[in-house]
C-alpha positions as CSV (number, residue, x, y, z in Angstrom):
1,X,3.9,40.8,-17.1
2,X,2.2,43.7,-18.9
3,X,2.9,42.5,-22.1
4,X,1.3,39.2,-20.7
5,X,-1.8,40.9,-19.5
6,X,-2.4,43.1,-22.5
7,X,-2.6,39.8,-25.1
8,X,-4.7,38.6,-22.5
9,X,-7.0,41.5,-22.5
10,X,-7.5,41.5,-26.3
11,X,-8.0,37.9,-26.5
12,X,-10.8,38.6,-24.7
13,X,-12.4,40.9,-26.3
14,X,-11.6,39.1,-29.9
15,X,-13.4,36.4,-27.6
16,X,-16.2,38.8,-26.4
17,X,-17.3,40.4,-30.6
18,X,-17.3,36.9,-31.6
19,X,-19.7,35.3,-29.3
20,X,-22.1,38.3,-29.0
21,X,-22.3,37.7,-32.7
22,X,-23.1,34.1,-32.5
23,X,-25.6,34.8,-30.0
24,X,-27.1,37.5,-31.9
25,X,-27.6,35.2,-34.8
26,X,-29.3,32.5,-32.7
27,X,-31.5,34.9,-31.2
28,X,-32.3,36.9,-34.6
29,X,-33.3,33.4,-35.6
30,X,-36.3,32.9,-33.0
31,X,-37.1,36.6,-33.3
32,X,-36.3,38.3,-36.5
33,X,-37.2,41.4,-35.9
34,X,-36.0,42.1,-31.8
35,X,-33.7,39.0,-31.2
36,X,-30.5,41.6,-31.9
37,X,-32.1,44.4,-29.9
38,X,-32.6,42.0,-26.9
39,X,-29.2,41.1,-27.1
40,X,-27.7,43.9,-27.0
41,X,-30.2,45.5,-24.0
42,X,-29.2,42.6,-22.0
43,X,-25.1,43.6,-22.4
44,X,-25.9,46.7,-21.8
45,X,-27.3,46.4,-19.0
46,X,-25.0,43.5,-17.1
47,X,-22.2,46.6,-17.0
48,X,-24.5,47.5,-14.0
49,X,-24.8,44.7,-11.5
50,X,-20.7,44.3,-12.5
51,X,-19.8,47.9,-11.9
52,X,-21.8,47.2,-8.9
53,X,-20.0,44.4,-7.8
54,X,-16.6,45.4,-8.8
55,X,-16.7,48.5,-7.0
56,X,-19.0,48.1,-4.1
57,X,-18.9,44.4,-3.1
58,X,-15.4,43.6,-3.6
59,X,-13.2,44.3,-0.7
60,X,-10.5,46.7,-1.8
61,X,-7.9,45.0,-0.6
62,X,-4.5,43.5,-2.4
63,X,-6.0,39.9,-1.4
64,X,-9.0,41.0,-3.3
65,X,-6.9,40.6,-7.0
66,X,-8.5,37.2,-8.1
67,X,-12.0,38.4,-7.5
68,X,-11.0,41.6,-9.2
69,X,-9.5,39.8,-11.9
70,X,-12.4,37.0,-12.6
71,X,-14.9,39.6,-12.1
72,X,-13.1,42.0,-14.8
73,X,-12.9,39.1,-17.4
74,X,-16.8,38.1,-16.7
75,X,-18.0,41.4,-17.0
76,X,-15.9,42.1,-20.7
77,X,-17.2,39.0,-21.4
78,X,-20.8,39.9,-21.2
79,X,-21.1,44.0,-21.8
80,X,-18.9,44.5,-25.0
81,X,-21.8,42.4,-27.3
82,X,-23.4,45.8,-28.7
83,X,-21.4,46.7,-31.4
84,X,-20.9,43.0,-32.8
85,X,-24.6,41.7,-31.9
86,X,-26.8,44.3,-33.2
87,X,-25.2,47.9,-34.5
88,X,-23.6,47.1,-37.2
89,X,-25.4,44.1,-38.6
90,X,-28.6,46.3,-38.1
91,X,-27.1,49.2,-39.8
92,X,-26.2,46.5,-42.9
93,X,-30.0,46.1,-43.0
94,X,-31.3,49.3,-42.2
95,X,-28.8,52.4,-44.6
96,X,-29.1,52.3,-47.8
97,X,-25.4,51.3,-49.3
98,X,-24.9,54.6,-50.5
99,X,-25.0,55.8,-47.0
100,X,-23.1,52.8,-44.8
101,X,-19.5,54.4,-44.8
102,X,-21.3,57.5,-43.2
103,X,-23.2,56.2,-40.8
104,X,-20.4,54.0,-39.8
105,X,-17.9,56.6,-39.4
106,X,-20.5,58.9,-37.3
107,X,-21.2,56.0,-35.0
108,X,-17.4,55.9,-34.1
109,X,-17.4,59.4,-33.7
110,X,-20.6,59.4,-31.7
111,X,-19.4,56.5,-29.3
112,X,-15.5,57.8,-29.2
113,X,-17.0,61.6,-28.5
114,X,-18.7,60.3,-25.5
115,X,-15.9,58.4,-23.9
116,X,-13.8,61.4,-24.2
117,X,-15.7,63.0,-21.4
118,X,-15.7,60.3,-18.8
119,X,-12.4,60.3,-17.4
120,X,-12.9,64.3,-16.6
121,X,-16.6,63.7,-14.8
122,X,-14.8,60.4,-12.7
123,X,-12.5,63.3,-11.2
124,X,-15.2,65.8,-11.0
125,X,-17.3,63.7,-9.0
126,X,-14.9,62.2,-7.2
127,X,-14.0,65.1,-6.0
128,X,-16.9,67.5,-5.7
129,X,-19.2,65.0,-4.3
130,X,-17.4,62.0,-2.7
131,X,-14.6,63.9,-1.0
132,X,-11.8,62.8,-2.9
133,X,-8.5,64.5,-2.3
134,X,-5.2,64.2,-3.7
135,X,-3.1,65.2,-0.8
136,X,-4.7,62.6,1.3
137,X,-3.2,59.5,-1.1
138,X,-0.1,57.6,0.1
139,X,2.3,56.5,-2.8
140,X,3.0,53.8,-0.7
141,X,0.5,52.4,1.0
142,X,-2.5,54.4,-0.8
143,X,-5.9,55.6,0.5
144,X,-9.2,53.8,1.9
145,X,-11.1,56.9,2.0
146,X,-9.8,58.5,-1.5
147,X,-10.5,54.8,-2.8
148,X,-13.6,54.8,-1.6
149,X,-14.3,58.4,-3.2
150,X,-12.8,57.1,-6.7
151,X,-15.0,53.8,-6.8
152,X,-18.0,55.8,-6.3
153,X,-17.2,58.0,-9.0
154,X,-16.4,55.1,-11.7
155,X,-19.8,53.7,-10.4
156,X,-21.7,56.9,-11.5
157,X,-20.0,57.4,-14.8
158,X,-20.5,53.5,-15.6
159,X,-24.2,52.7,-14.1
160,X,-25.8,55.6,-15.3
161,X,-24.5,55.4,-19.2
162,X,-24.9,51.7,-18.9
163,X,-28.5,51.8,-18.3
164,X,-28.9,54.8,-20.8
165,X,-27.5,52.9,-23.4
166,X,-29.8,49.8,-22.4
167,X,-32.9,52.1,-22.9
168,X,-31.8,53.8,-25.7
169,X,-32.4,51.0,-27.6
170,X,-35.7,50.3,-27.0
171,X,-37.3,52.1,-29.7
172,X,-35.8,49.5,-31.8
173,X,-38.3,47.2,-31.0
174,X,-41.1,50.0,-32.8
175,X,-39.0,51.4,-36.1
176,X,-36.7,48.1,-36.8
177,X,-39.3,46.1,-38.6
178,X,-40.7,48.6,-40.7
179,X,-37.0,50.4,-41.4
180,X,-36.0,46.6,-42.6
181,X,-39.0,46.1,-44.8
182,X,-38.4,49.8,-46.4
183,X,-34.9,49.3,-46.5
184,X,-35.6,45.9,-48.4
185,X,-38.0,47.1,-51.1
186,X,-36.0,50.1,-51.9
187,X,-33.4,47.4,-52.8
188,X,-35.9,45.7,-54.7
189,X,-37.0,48.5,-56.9
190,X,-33.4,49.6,-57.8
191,X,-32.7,46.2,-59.0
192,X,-35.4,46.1,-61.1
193,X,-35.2,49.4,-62.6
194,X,-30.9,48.2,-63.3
195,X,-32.7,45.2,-64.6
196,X,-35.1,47.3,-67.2
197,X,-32.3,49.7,-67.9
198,X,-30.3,46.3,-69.7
């Protein structure tokens, strides 16, 4: 069963890359120069109404496990489009080649950094300002309160970076064009001067 749900899981998010791309592509199409940045705003920002609805709405109960499930493939569906739709096809068009193995490797680093931290604030919160405790959680037949307390801490590590991340890349919509053009003539210029050098 684990094995089961684990090729299921990356299925979908083999599923998820590719069709932020294509939709990327459409939309860079119809607006060259923000189509990618719009796409990947709008990903960033469904994590929120489905972090919402995942851990608020749904009833936490075992009869809840469809919803949970649907509502978990939905929402990888829709919020995993960043990397696929707009960072690294920007960052083709944007670095010089000289610097793309750099930039790459520091936006792993960035993004992987970052993560690192949100498992210790979910506790932190959970525990310092929703009232989670661990002696209060049966084995058995587990907590409503100290579930309560968790949900609200995933909620505040996930809305909150969610939304960050959705404004963070708004100055896109300013630097992108002119980055692009710049990016585009120094490429032009080094041709030509390989070009003279022959």
């Amino acid at each position: 069963m684990r094995l089961a749900s684990s090729a299921c899981s990356q299925l979908d998010v083999l599923w998820d890359l590719f069709l932020g791309g294509v939709i990327a592509d459409k939309m860079s199409r119809i607006y060259p120069h923000s189509g990618r940045t719009m796409c990947a705003q709008f990903s960033a920002f469904m994590g929120i109404p489905f972090s919402w609805f995942l851990l608020i709405v749904i009833p936490q109960t075992i009869n809840s496990w469809f919803t949970v499930a649907t509502t978990l493939f939905f929402m990888g569906l829709m919020i995993s489009w960043c990397a696929t739709c707009a960072n690294n096809p920007i960052f083709t068009e944007v670095v010089p080649t000289k610097h793309r193995m750099m930039i790459y490797a520091f936006d792993c680093a960035f993004e992987g950094s970052f993560s690192s931290f949100a498992a210790p604030i979910v506790g932190i919160l959970s525990e310092k300002i929703y009232g989670y405790d661990p002696k209060f959680v049966n084995p058995l037949f587990g907590s409503k309160q100290e579930a309560f307390a968790l949900s609200r801490g995933l909620l505040s590590v996930m809305a909150l970076p969610f939304g960050l991340c959705s404004l963070f890349y708004s100055p896109l919509y300013l630097t992108y064009k002119r980055d692009h053009e710049s990016v585009r003539l120094a490429s032009l210029k080094e041709q030509e001067s390989i070009h003279d050098t022959r």
